[in-house]
TILO-668605 format. One record per residue (C-alpha): residue number from 1; chain; z, x, y. Coordinates in pm, whole numbers. Layout:
<pt num="NUM" cadena="A" Z="Z" X="X" Y="Y"/>
...
//
This chain:
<pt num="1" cadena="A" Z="-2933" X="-1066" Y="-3514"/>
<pt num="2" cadena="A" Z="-2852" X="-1343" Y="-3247"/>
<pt num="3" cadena="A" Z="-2486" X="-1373" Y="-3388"/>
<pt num="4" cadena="A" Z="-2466" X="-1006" Y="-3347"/>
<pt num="5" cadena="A" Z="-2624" X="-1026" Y="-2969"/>
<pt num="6" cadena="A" Z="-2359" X="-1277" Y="-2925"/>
<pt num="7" cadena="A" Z="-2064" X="-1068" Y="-3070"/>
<pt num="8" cadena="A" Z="-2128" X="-727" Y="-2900"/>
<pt num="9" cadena="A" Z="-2169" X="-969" Y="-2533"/>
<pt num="10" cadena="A" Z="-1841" X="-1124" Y="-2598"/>
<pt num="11" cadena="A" Z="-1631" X="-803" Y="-2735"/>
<pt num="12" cadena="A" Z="-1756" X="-668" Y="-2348"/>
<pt num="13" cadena="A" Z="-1650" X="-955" Y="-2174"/>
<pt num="14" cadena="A" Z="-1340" X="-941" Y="-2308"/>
<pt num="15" cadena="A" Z="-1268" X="-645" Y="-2161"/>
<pt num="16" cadena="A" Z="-1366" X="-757" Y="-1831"/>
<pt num="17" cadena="A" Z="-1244" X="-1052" Y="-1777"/>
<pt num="18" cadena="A" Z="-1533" X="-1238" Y="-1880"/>
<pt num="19" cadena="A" Z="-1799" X="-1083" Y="-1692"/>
<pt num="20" cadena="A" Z="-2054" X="-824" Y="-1811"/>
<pt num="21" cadena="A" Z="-2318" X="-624" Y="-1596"/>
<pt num="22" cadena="A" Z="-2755" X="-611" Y="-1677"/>
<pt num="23" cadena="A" Z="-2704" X="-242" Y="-1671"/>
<pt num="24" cadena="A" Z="-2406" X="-250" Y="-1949"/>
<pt num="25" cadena="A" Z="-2633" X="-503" Y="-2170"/>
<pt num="26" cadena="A" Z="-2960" X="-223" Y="-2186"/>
<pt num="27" cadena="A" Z="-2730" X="49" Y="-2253"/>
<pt num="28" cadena="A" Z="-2616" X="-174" Y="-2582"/>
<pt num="29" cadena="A" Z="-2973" X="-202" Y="-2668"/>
<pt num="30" cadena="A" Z="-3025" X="-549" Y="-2582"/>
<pt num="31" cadena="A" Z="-3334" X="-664" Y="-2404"/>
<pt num="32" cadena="A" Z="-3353" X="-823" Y="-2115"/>
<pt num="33" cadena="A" Z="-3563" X="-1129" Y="-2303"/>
<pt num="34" cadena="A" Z="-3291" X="-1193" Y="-2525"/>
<pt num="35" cadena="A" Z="-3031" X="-1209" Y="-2197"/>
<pt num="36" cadena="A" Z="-3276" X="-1487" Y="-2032"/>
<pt num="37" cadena="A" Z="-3234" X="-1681" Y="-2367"/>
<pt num="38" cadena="A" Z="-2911" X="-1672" Y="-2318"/>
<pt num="39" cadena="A" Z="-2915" X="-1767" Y="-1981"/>
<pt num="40" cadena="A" Z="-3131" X="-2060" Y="-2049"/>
<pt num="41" cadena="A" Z="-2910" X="-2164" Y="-2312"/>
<pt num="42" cadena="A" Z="-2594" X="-2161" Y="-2107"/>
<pt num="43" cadena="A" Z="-2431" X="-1908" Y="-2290"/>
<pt num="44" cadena="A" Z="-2461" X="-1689" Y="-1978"/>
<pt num="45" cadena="A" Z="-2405" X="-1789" Y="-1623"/>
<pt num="46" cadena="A" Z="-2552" X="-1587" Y="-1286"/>
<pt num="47" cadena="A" Z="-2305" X="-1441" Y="-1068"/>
<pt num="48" cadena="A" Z="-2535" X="-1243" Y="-860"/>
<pt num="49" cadena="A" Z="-2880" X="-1061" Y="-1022"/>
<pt num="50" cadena="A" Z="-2724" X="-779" Y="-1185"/>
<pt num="51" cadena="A" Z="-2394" X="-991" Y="-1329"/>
<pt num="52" cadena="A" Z="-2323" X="-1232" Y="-1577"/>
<pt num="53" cadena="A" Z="-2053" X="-1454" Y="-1704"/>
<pt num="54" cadena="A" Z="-1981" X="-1559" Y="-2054"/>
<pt num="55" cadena="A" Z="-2007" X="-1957" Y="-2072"/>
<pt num="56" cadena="A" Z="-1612" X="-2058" Y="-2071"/>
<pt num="57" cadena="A" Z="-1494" X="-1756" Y="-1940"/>
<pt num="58" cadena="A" Z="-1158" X="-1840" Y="-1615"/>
<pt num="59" cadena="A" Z="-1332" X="-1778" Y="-1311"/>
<pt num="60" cadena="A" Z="-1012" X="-1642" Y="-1141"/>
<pt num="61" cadena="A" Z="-963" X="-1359" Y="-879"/>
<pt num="62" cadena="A" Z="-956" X="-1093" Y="-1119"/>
<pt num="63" cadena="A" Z="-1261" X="-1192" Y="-1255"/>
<pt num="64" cadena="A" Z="-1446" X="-1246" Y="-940"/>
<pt num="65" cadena="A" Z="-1331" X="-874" Y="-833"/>
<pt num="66" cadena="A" Z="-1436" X="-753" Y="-1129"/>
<pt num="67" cadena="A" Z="-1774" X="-912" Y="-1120"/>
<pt num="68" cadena="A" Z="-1791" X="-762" Y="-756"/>
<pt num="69" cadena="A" Z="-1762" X="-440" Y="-903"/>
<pt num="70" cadena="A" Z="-2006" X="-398" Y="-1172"/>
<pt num="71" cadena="A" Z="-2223" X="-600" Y="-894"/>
<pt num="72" cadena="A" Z="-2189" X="-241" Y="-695"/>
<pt num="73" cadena="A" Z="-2249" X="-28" Y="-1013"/>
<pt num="74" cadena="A" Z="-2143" X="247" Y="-1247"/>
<pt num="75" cadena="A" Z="-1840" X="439" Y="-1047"/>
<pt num="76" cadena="A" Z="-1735" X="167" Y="-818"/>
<pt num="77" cadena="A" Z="-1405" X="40" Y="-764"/>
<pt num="78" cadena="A" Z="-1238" X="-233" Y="-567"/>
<pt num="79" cadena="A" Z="-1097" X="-74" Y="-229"/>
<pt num="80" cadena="A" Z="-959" X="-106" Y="106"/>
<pt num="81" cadena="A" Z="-775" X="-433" Y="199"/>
<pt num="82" cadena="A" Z="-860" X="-558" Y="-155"/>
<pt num="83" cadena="A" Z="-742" X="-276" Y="-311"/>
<pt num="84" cadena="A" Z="-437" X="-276" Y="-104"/>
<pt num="85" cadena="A" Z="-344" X="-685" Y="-215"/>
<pt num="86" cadena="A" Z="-404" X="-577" Y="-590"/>
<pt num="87" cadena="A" Z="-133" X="-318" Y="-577"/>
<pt num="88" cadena="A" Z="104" X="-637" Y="-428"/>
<pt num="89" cadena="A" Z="105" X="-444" Y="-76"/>
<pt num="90" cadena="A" Z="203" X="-666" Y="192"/>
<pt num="91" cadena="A" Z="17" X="-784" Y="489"/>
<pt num="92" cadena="A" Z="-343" X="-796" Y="334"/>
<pt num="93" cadena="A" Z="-554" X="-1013" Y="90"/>
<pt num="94" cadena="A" Z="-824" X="-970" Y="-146"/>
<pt num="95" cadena="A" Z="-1091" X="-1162" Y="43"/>
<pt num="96" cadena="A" Z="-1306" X="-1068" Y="164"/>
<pt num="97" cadena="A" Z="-1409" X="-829" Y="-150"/>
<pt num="98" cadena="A" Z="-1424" X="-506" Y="-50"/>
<pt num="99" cadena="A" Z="-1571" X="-234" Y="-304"/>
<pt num="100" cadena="A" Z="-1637" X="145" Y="-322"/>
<pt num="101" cadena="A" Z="-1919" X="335" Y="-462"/>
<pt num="102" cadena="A" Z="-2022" X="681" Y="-480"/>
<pt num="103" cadena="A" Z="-2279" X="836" Y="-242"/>
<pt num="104" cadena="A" Z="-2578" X="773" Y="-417"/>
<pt num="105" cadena="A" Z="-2472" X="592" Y="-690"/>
<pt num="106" cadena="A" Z="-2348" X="286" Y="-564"/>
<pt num="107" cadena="A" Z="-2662" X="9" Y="-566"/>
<pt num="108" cadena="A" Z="-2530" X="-266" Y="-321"/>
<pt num="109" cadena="A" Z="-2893" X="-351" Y="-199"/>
<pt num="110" cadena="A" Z="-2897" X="-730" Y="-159"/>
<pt num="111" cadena="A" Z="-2549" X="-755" Y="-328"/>
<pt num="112" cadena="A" Z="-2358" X="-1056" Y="-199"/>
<pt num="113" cadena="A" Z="-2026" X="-1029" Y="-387"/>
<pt num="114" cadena="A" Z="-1864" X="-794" Y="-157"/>
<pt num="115" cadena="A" Z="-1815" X="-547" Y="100"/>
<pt num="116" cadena="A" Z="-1956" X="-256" Y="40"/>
<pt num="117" cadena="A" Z="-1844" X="112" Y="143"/>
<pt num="118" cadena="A" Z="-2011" X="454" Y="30"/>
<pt num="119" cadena="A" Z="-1802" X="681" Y="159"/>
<pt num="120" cadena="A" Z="-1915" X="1096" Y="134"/>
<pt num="121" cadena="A" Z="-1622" X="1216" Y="-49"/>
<pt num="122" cadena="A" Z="-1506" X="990" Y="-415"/>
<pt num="123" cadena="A" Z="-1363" X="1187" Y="-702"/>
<pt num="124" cadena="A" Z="-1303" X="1068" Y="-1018"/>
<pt num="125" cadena="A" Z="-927" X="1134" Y="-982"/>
<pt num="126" cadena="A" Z="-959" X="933" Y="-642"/>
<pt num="127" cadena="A" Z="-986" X="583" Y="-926"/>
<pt num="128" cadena="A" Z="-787" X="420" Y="-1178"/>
<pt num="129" cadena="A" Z="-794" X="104" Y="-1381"/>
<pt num="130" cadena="A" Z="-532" X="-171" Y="-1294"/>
<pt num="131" cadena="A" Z="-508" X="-446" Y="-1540"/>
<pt num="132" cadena="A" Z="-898" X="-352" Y="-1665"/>
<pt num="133" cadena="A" Z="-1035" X="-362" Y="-1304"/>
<pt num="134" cadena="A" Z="-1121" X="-58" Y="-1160"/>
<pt num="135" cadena="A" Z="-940" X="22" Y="-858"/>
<pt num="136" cadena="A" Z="-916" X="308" Y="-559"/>
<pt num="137" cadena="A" Z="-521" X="473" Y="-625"/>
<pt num="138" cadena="A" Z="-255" X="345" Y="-404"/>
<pt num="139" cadena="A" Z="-321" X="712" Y="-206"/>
<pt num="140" cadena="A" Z="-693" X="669" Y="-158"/>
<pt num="141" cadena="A" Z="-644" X="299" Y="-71"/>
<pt num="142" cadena="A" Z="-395" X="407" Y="228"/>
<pt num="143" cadena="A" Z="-637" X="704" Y="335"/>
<pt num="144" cadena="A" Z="-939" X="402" Y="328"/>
<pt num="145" cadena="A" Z="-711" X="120" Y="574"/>
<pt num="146" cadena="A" Z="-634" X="437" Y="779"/>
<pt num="147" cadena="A" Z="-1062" X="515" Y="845"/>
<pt num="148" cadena="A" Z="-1126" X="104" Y="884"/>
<pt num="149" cadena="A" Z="-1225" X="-16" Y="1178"/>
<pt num="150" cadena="A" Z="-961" X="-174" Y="1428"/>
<pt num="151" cadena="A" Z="-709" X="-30" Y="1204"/>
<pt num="152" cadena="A" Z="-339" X="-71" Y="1346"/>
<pt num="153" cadena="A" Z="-113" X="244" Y="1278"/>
<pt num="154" cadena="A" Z="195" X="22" Y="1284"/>
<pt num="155" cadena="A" Z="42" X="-161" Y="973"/>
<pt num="156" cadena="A" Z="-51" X="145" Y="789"/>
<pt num="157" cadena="A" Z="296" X="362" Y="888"/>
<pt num="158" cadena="A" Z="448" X="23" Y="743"/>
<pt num="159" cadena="A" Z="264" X="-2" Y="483"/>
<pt num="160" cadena="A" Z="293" X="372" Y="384"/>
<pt num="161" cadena="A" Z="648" X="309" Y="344"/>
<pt num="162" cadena="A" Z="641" X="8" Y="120"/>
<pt num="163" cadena="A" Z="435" X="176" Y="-128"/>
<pt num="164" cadena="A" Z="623" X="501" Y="-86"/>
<pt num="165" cadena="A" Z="992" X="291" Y="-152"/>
<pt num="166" cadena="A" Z="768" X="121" Y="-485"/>
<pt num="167" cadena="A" Z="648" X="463" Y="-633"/>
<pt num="168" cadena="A" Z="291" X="398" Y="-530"/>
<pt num="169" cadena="A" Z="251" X="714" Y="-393"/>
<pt num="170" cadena="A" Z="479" X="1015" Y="-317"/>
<pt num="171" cadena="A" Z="427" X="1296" Y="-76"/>
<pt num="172" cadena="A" Z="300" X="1557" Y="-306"/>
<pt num="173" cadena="A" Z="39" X="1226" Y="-398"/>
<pt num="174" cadena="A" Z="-58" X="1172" Y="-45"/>
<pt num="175" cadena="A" Z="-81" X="1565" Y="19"/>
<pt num="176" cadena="A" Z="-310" X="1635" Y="-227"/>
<pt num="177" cadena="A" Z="-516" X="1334" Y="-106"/>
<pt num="178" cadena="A" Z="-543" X="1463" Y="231"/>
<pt num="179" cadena="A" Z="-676" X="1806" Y="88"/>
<pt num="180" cadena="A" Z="-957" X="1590" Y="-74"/>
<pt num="181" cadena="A" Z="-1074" X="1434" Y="246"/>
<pt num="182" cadena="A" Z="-928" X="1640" Y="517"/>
<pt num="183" cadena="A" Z="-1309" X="1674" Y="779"/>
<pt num="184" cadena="A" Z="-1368" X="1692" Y="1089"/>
<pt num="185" cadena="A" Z="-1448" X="1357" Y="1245"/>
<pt num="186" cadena="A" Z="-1325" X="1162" Y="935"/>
<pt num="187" cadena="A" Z="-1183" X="804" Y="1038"/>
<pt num="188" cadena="A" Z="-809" X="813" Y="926"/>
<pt num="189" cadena="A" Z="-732" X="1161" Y="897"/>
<pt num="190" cadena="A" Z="-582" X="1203" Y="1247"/>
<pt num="191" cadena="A" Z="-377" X="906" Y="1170"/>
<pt num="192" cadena="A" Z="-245" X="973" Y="806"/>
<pt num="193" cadena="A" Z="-170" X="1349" Y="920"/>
<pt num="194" cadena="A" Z="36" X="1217" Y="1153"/>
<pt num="195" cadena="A" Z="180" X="959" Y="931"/>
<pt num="196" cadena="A" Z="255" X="1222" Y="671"/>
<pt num="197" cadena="A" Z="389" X="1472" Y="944"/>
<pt num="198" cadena="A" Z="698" X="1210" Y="1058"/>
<pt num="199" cadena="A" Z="774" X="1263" Y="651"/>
<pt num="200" cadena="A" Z="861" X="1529" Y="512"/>
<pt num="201" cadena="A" Z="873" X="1564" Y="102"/>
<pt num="202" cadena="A" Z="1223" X="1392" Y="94"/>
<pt num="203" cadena="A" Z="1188" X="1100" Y="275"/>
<pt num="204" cadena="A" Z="1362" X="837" Y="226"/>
<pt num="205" cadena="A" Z="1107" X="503" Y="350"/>
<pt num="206" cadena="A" Z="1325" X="194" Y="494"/>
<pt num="207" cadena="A" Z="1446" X="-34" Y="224"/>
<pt num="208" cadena="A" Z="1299" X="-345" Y="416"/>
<pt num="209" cadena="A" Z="1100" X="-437" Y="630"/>
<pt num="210" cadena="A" Z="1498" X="-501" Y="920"/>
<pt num="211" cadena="A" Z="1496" X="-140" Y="865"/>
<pt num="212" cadena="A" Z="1151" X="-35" Y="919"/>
<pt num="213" cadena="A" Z="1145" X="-267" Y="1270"/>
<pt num="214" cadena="A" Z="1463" X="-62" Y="1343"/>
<pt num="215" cadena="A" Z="1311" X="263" Y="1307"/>
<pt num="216" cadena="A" Z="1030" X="159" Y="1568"/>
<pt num="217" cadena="A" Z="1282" X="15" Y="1806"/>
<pt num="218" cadena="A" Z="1469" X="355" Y="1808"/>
<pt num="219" cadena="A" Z="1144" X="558" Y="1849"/>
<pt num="220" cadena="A" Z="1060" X="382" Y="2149"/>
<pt num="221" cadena="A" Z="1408" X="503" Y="2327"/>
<pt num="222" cadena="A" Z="1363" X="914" Y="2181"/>
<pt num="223" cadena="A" Z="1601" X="841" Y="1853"/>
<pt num="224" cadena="A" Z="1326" X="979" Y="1639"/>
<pt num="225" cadena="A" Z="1573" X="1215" Y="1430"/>
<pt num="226" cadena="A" Z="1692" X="979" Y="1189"/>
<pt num="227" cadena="A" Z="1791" X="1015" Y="828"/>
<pt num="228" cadena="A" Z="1781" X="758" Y="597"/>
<pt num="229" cadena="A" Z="2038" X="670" Y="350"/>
<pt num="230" cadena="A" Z="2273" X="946" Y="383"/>
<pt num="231" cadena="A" Z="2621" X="1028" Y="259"/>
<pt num="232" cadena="A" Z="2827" X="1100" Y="542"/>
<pt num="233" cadena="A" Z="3228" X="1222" Y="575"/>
<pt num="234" cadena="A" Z="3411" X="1428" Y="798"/>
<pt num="235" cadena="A" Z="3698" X="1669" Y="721"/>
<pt num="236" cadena="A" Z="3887" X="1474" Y="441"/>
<pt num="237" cadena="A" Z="3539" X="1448" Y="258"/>
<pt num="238" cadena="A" Z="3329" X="1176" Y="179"/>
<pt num="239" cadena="A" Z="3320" X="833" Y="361"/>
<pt num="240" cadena="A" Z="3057" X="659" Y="251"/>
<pt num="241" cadena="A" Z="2652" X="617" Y="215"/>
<pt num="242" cadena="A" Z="2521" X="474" Y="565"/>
<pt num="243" cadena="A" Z="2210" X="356" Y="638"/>
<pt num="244" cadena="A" Z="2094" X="603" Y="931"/>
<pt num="245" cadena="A" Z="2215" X="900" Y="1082"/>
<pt num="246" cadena="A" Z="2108" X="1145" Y="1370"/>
<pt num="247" cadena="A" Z="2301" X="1417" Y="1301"/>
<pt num="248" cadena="A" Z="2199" X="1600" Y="1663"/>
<pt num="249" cadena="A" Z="2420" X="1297" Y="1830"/>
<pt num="250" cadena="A" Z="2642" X="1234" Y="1569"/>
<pt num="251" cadena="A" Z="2539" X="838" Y="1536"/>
<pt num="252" cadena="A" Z="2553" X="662" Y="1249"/>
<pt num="253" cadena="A" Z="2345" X="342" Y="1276"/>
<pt num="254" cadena="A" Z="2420" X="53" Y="995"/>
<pt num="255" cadena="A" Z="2162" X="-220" Y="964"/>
<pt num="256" cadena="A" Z="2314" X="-533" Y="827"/>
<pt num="257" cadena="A" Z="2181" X="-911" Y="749"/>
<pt num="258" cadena="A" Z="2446" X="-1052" Y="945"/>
<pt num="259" cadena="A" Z="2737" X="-860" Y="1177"/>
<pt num="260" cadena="A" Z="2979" X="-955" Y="879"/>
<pt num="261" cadena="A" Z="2814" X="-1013" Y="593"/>
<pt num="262" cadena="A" Z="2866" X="-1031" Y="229"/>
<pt num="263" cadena="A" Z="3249" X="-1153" Y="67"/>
<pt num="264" cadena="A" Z="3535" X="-1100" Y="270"/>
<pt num="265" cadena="A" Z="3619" X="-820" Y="76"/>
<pt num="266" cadena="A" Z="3302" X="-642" Y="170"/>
<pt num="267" cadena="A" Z="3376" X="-707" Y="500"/>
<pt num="268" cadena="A" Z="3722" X="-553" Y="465"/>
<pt num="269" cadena="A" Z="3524" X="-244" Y="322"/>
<pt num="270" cadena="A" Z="3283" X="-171" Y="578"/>
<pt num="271" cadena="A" Z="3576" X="-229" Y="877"/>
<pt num="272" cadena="A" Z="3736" X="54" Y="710"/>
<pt num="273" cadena="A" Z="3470" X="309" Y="625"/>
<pt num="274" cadena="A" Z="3319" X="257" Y="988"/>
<pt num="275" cadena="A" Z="3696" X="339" Y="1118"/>
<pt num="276" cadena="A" Z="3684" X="654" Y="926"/>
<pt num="277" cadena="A" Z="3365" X="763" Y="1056"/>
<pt num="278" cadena="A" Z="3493" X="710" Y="1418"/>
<pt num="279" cadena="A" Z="3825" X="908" Y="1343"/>
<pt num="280" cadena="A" Z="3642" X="1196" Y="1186"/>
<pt num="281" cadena="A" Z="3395" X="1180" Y="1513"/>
<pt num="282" cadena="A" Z="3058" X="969" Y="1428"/>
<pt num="283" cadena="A" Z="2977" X="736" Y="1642"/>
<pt num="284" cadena="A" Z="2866" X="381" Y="1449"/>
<pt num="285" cadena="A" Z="2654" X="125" Y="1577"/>
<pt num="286" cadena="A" Z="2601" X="-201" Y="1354"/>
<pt num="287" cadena="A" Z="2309" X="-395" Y="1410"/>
<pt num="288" cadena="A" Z="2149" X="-696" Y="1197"/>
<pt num="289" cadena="A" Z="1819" X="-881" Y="1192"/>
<pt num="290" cadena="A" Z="1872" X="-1103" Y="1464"/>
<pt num="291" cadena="A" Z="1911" X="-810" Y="1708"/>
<pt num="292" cadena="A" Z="1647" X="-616" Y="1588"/>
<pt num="293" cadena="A" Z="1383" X="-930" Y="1593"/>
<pt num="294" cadena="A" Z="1495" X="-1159" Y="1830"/>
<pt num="295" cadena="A" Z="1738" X="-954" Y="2092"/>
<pt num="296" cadena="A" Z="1453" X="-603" Y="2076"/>
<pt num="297" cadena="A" Z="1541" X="-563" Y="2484"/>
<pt num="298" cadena="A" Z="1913" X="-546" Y="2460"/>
<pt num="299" cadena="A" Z="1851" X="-350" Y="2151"/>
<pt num="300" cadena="A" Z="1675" X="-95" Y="2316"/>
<pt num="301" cadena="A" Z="1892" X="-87" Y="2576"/>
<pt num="302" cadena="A" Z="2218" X="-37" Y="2373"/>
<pt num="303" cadena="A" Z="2041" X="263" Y="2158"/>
<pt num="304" cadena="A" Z="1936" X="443" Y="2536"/>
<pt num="305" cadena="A" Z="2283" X="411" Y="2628"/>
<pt num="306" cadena="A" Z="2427" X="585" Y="2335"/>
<pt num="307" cadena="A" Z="2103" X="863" Y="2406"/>
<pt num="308" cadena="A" Z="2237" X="899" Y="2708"/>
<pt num="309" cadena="A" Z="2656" X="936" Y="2653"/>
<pt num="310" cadena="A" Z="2517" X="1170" Y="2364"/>
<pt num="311" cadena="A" Z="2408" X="1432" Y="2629"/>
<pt num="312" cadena="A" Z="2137" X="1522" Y="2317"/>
<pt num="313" cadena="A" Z="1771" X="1552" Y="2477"/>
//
């Protein structure tokens, strides 16, 4: 019978990277004396009152977050920041833990393995598992950083983008999460609205995070109409893919590394496709990182130049 106990324990833990919750251990029929054998023995190990580890187990991140959540209860998921550094998202970390648990069903009195949120509105289809962890989708976790306290729109318009250029989330993803949660007085929902508003189905997020400075630069002088990654040409055709273009003003803007950049023959290239786009009427601007980062004033001041000779409001 013990060897049996001992079986159906580590079969669980297995699963969850070594941990296993009180809760899970009744529902398997065993009782609660034969767990404090255990735990005498040293077979099991305390991780709060309502967790347990299996003696040799890694006691790694994943298995910390995991033991967070099972700390929480059935339905619970790590969220928020956490969430956000276990889909790779730049910019935040796992610690502190931060886990979600339905209204009402969440049972975070006295628990001391994370942060815990019970927010009014979790569906099912609001969770996944990630690498056996359960976890808030890359949608939800956006909607979540968007309500947090504090919460810097630059971070989460950034962040948007990175996990829209990975295939995180889409727009028809983040849509249909805003129809779940859309209330009145709802932290975030001004903010992602917004968010989702400057992007329409077909947008095209900045391929790094040069570009993505550039696009807040340009905001901040009224070039708000750009298109990313487009193929542009004039009368003879096409010319080439640039980077961005304001059709309204007829600007093409090319972010680069360096002025010249890459072998001399792709230096030859680009000479010649931005000459094209001047002869067939586009104006072309290159810019690299070192103007965007480090020269931001006379950036700014170059881009309200060419708003003004555009004559474009």
């Amino acid at each position: 019978m013990g060897d049996d106990i001992d079986r159906t324990v580590a079969e669980l833990a297995a699963r969850q990277h070594g941990v296993v919750a009180r809760r899970q251990l009744r529902a398997l029929g065993i009782r609660p004396d034969a767990v404090a054998r255990r735990v005498a023995r040293g077979r099991l190990s305390l991780e709060s009152d309502r967790v347990l580890r299996v003696a040799g187990s890694p006691s790694d991140t994943a298995s910390r977050v995991m033991s967070a959540v099972l700390d929480v209860g059935a339905n619970a998921a790590v969220s928020h920041s956490s969430a956000a550094a276990t889909w790779r998202l730049p910019g935040f970390r796992v610690d502190p833990l931060h886990v979600t648990g339905g209204r009402g069903q969440a049972r975070h009195d006295g628990s001391t393995l994370a942060v815990v949120h019970e927010p009014r509105r979790l569906l099912d289809r609001h969770l996944v598992v990630l690498d056996g962890v359960p976890i808030t989708t890359p949608s939800r976790t956006l909607f979540d950083l968007a309500g947090s306290p504090g919460v810097n729109p630059k971070q989460i318009s950034r962040t948007l983008d990175t996990a829209w250029s990975r295939g995180l989330v889409s727009h028809a993803s983040l849509t249909a999460m805003l129809d779940d949660l859309a209330a009145r007085g709802r932290p975030g929902i001004t903010l992602m609205r917004a968010l989702l508003d400057e992007r329409p189905a077909d947008h095209v997020p900045p391929g790094s995070s040069t570009e993505a400075r550039f696009q807040e630069v340009a905001r901040s002088v009224g070039l708000g109409a750009f298109e990313r990654q487009v193929d542009a040409g004039g009368d003879d055709g096409w010319i080439g893919r640039v980077d961005f273009v304001d059709r309204s003003r007829r600007l093409v803007v090319e972010v680069v590394d360096a002025l010249f950049h890459g072998s001399l023959t792709d230096q030859r290239h680009d000479l010649v496709r931005w000459r094209r786009l001047e002869d067939a009427g586009w104006t072309v601007e290159v810019v690299d990182g070192f103007d965007i980062f480090h020269r931001t004033d006379e950036l700014r001041s170059r881009l309200a130049t060419l708003t003004r000779r555009s004559g474009v409001a």
